[in-house]
C-alpha positions in Angstrom: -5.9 30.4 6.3 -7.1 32.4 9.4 -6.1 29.1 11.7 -2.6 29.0 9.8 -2.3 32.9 11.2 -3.3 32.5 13.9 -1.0 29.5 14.7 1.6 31.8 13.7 1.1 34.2 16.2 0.7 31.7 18.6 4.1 30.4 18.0 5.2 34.3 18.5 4.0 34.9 21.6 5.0 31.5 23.3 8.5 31.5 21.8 10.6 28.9 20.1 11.7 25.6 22.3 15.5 25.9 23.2 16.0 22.1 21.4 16.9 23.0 18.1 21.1 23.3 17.2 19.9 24.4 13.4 18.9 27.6 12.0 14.9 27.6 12.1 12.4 29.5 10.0 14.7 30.0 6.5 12.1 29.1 4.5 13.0 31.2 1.6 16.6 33.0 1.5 15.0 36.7 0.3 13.5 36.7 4.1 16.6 38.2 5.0 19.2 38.0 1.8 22.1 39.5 3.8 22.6 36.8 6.3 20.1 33.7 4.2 20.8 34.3 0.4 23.7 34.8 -2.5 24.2 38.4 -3.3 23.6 38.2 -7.0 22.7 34.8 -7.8 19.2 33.6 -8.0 16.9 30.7 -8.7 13.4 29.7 -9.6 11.8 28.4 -6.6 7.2 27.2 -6.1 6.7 29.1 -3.5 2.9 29.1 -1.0 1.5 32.8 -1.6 -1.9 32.0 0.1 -4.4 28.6 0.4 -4.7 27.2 -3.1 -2.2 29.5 -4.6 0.7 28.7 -5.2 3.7 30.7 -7.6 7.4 29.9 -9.6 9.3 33.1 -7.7 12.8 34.5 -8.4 14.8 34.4 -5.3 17.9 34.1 -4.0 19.4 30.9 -4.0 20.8 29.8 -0.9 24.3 29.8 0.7 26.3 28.1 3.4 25.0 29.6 6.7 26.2 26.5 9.3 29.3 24.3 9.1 27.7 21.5 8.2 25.6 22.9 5.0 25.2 21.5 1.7 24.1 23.8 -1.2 22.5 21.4 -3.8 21.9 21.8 -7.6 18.8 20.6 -7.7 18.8 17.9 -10.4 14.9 16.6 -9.5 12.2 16.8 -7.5 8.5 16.2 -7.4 5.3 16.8 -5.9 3.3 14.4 -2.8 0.1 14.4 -2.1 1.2 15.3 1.4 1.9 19.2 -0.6 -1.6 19.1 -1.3 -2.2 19.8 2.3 -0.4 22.9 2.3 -1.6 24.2 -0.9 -5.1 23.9 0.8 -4.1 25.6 3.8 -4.4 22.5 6.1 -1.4 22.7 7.9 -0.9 25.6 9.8 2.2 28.1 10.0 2.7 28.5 6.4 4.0 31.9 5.4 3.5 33.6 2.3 6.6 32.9 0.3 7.5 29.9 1.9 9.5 27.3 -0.7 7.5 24.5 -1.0 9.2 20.7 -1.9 10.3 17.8 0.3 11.3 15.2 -1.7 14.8 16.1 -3.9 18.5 14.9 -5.8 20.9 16.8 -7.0 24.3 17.4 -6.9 26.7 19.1 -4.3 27.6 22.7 -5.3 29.2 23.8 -2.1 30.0 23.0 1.5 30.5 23.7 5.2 33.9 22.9 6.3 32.6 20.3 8.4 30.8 18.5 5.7 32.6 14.7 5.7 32.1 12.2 2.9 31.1 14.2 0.0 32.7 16.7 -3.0 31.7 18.8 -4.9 29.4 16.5 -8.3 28.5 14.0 -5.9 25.2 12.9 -7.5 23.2 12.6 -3.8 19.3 12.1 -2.7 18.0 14.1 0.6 15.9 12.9 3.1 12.4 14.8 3.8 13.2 14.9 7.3 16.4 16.6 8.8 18.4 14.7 11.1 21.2 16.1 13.5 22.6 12.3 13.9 23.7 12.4 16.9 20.5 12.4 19.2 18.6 9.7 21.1 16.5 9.1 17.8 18.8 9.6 15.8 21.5 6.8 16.9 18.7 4.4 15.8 18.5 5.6 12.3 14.6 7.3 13.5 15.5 10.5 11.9 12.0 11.8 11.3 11.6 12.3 15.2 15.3 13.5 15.8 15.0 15.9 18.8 17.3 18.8 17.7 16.1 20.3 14.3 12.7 21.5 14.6 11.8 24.1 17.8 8.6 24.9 17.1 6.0 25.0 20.1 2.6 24.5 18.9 3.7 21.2 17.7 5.7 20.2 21.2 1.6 21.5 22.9 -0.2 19.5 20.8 1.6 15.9 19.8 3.4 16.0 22.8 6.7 15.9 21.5 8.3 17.2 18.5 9.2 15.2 15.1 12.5 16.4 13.5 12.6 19.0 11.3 11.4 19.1 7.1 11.9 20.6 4.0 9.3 23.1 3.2 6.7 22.0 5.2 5.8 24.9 7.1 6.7 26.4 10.6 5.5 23.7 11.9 8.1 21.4 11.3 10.8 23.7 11.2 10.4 26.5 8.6 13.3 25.0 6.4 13.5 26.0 2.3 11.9 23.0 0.5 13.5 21.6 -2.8 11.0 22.5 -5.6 13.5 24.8 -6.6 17.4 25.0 -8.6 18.9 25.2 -5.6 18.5 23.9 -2.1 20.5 24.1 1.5 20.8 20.7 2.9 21.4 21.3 7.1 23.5 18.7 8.3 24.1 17.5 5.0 26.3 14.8 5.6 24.0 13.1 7.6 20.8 14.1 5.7 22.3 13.0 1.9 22.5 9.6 0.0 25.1 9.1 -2.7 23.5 7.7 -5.8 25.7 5.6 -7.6 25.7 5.6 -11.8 23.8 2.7 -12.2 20.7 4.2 -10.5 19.4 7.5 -12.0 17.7 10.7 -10.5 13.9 9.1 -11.9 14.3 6.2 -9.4 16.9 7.6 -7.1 14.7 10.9 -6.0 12.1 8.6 -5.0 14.3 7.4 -1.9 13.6 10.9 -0.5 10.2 9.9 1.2 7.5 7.9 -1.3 9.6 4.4 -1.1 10.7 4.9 2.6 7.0 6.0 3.4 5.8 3.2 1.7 8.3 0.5 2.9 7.7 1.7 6.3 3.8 1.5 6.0 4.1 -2.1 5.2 6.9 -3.4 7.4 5.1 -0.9 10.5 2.0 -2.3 10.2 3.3 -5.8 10.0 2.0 -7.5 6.5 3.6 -11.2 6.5 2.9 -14.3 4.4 -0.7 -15.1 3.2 -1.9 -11.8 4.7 -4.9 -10.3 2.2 -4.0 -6.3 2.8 -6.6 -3.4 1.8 -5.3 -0.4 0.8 -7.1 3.1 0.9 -5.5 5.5 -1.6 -4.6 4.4 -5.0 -1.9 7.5 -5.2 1.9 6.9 -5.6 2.5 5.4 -1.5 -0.9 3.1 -2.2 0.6 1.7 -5.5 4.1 0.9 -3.8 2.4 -0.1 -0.9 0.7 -2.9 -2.9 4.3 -3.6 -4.7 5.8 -4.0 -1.3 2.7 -5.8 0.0 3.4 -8.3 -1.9 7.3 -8.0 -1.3 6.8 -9.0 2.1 4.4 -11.7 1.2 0.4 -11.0 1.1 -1.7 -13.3 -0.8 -3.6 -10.8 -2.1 -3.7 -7.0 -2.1 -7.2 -5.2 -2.7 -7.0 -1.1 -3.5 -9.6 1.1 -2.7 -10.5 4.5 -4.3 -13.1 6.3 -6.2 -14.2 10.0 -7.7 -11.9 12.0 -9.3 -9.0 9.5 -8.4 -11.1 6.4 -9.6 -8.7 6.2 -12.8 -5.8 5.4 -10.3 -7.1 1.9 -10.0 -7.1 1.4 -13.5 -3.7 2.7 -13.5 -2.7 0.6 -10.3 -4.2 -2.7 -11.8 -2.1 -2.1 -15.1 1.0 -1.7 -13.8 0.3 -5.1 -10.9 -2.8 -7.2 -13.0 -3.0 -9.6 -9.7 -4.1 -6.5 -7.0 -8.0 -6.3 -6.9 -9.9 -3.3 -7.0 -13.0 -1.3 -5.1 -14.2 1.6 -6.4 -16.4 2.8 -3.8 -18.6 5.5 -6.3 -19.6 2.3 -7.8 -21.4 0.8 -5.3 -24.7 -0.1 -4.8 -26.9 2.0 -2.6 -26.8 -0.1 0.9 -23.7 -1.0 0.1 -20.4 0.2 1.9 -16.9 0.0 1.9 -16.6 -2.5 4.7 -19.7 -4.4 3.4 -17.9 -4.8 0.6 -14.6 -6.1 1.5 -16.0 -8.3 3.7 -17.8 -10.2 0.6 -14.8 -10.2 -0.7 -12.8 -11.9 1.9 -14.7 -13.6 4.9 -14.1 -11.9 8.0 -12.6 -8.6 6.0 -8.9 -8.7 5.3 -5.8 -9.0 7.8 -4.7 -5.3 7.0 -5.5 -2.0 6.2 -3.1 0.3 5.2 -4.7 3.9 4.8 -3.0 6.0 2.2 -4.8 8.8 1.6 -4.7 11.4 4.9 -7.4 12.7 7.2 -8.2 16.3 5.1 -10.7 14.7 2.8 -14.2 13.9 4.0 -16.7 11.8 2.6 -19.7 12.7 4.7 -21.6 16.2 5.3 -21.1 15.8 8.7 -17.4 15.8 8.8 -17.4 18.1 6.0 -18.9 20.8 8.3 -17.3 20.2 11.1 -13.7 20.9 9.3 -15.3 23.8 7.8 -16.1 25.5 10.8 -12.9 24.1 13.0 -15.2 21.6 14.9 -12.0 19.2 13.7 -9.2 19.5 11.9 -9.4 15.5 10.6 -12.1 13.3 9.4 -12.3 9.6 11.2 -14.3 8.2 8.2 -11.4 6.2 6.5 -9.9 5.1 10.1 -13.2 4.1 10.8 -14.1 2.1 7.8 -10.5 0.5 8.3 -11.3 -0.8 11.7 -14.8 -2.3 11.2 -13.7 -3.8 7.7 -10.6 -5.8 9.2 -10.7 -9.5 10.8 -10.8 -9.1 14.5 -7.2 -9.0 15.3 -7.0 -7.0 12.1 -4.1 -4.9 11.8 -4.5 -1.1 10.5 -2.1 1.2 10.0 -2.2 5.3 9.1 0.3 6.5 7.1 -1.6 9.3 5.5 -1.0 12.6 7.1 -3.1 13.7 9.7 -2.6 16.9 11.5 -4.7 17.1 14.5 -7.8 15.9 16.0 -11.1 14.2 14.9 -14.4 13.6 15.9 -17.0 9.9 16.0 -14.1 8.0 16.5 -15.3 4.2 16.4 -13.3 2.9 19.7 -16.2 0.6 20.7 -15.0 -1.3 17.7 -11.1 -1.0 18.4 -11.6 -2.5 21.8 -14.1 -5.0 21.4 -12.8 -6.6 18.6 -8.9 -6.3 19.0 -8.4 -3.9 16.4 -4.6 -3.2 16.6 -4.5 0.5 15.6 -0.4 1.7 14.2 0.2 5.5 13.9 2.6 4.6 11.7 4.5 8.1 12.0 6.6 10.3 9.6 9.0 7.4 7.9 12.2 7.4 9.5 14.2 7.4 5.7 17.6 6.8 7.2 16.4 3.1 8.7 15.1 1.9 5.2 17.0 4.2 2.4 20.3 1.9 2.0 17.9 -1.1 2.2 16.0 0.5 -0.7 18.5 1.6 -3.2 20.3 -1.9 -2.8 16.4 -3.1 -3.9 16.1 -0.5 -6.7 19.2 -2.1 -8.0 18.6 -5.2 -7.6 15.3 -5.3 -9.3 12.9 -5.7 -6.5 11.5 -2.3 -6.4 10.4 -0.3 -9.4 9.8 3.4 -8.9 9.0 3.4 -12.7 5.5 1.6 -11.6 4.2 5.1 -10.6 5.8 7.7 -12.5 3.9 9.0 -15.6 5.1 12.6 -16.3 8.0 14.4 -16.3 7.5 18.5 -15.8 9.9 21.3 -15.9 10.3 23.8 -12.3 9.1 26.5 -14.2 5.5 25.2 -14.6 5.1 23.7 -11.1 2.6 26.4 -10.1 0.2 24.0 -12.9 1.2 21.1 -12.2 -0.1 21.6 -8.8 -3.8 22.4 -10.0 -3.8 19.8 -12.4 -2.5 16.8 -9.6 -4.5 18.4 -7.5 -7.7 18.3 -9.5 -6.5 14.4 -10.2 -6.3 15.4 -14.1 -3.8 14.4 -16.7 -4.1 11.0 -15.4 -1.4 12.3 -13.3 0.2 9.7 -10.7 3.8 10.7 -9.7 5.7 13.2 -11.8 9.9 13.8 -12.1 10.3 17.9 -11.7 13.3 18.7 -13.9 15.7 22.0 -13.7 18.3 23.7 -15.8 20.5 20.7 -14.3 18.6 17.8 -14.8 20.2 15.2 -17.0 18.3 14.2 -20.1 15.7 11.9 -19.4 16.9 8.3 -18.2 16.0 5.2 -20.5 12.3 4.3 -19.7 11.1 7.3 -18.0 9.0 10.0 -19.3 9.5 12.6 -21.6 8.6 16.0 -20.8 5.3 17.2 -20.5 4.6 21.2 -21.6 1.6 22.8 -20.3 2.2 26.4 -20.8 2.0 27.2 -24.0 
């Protein structure tokens, strides 16, 4: 919390970049109602009120502020373990108040007069990222590092560069109004929106937002081909469709990793695909490790290792004191046991979220052995979201593999102890609003916490 303030008075003093051709730090419309918000209407909205507390808020709903807006009805959204980060405080330049949610549908309620390609009901999904379209990233379809939506210094400083701006995801990236809420504003929304077409409803077509394109891009990134055996850390929602499109792409066999609290997920996991293997590394003998492990398992250790869980979570007292006290903001342990459990030659790639920098790296074993190490980078959804739905469609890709509950806006502020605390046997959850359609065929019915 104090490095989050103090990040944000950072970013005061040095001053926004020039870059940015969007309106930055709107992250919630009652910040300045006149010029941000509706003058009477209003919306329920899980906003970030401190670290690990998080609250459904009345607010303002949104309205068309640039030419190229799109107010949304929110028709579903959900929650990533990526929020978890925020929710502990991990990234920094949250706000109190911010609106939290980066993964959304909906349908169009109003637009910019610029806005081309759309009308008003167009069922549509939104990218995570925001994308101007027309800059040097951006003419490849590599709209998570577009140069023009997000200003924000601190990031510029310390990545050296800048990734394009997201939905509530702090000041960081942006300060733009996230989608766990009724209503949303979509910046260059004809760039940044999907139409869904009828055959594909909002509990498969949300999912195009980020957790399919994250996971697509982890695989195809890191460079799984035929007969490769793949390890996965992370048995969440992007491990499980990792493993899917693992296989997709051709690996002989696909071995998930977890354990603790989460432990059930490979349970889970190994339901939905019987033919994945599974390490749950609580269970393990003492002398015993990870890489020890895997390496019975599969002479030499596998071809790949996809990491799938993010850098906040440390396993070890050491690293667990040395985030306490700021020493790091990441823990290396997973990289690490990614490297030395891979084939020489192996192939890893992170797709977890890491925000910072870490301490014991292992590069001895990197470059001695040939370890190719991929940052595989915020996924840029506009190379890989046509691809996607056409696969949703056509059978290949089942977002139905992960979800398990469906939850109503109003109770989000639970829902995000309960997936935080890994309880409920809660995997990926559809968050539904006062203009969600009825549930779809084969999805979940809706779960009540609040009594």
């Amino acid at each position: 919390m104090a490095m989050s303030q103090s990040a944000n008075l950072a970013e005061k003093a040095m001053g926004h970049g020039d870059n940015a051709v969007t309106e930055q730090n709107m992250t919630n419309p009652d910040r300045d109602r006149a010029k941000y918000g509706h003058p009477s209407e209003t919306m329920k909205a899980l906003a970030w009120m401190g670290k690990n507390d998080v609250q459904v808020v009345e607010t303002p709903r949104p309205k068309i502020i640039e030419d190229r807006d799109v107010i949304l009805k929110v028709t579903g959204s959900t929650i990533c373990g990526s929020d978890l980060h925020l929710l502990h405080g991990a990234v920094v330049e949250l706000q109190k108040g911010d609106i939290l949610g980066h993964e959304f549908c909906g349908r169009v309620h109003e637009m910019g007069p610029s806005v081309k390609g759309f009308k008003e009901g167009d069922r549509v999904v939104a990218s995570f990222q925001i994308a101007c379209g027309d800059c040097m990233y951006c003419k490849k379809k590599l709209s998570s590092q577009c140069e023009r939506t997000n200003s924000n210094t601190i990031e510029n400083v310390m990545y050296g560069g800048r990734t394009a701006g997201m939905f509530g995801y702090s000041h960081f990236t942006g300060g733009f109004a996230g989608g766990q809420a009724e209503y949303v504003r979509v910046p260059f929304g004809d760039v940044n929106l999907l139409h869904l077409p009828d055959d594909v409803p909002d509990e498969k077509g949300l999912y195009l937002s980020d957790v399919l394109a994250t996971s697509w891009n982890c695989v195809v990134d890191t460079g799984v081909k035929d007969g490769d055996v793949v390890a996965i850390w992370g048995a969440g929602p992007i491990g499980e469709m990792c493993a899917e499109m693992s296989f997709t792409n051709g690996a002989a066999r696909v071995i998930m990793i977890d354990g603790g609290p989460a432990a059930w997920r490979l349970e889970l996991c190994k339901e939905k695909m019987p033919k994945i293997e599974t390490l749950n590394y609580t269970d393990l003998p003492r002398g015993t490790t990870v890489t020890s492990r895997l390496k019975e398992m599969e002479h030499g250790g596998p071809d790949v290792a996809l990491e799938c869980v993010a850098g906040e979570y440390a396993k070890g007292w050491a690293h667990y004191f040395e985030m306490l006290i700021g020493a790091e903001t990441d823990t290396s342990e997973i990289v690490n046991e990614m490297i030395t459990s891979v084939k020489n030659y192996g192939r890893c790639g992170i797709t977890g979220v890491y925000v910072g920098f870490t301490n014991h790296f292992n590069i001895g074993s990197l470059m001695e052995r040939g370890i190719r190490l991929i940052g595989n980078g915020q996924a840029p959804v506009h190379l890989y979201w046509e691809q996607l739905l056409q696969m949703i469609r056509d059978g290949k890709t089942d977002p139905y593999k992960m979800l398990t509950h469906r939850v109503g806006v109003e109770e989000m502020d639970v829902v995000y102890q309960k997936y935080d605390q890994r309880a409920e046997n809660m995997q990926k959850v559809f968050v539904q609003t006062r203009f969600s359609d009825p549930p779809a065929e084969g999805s979940p019915k809706l779960t009540t916490f609040k009594k």
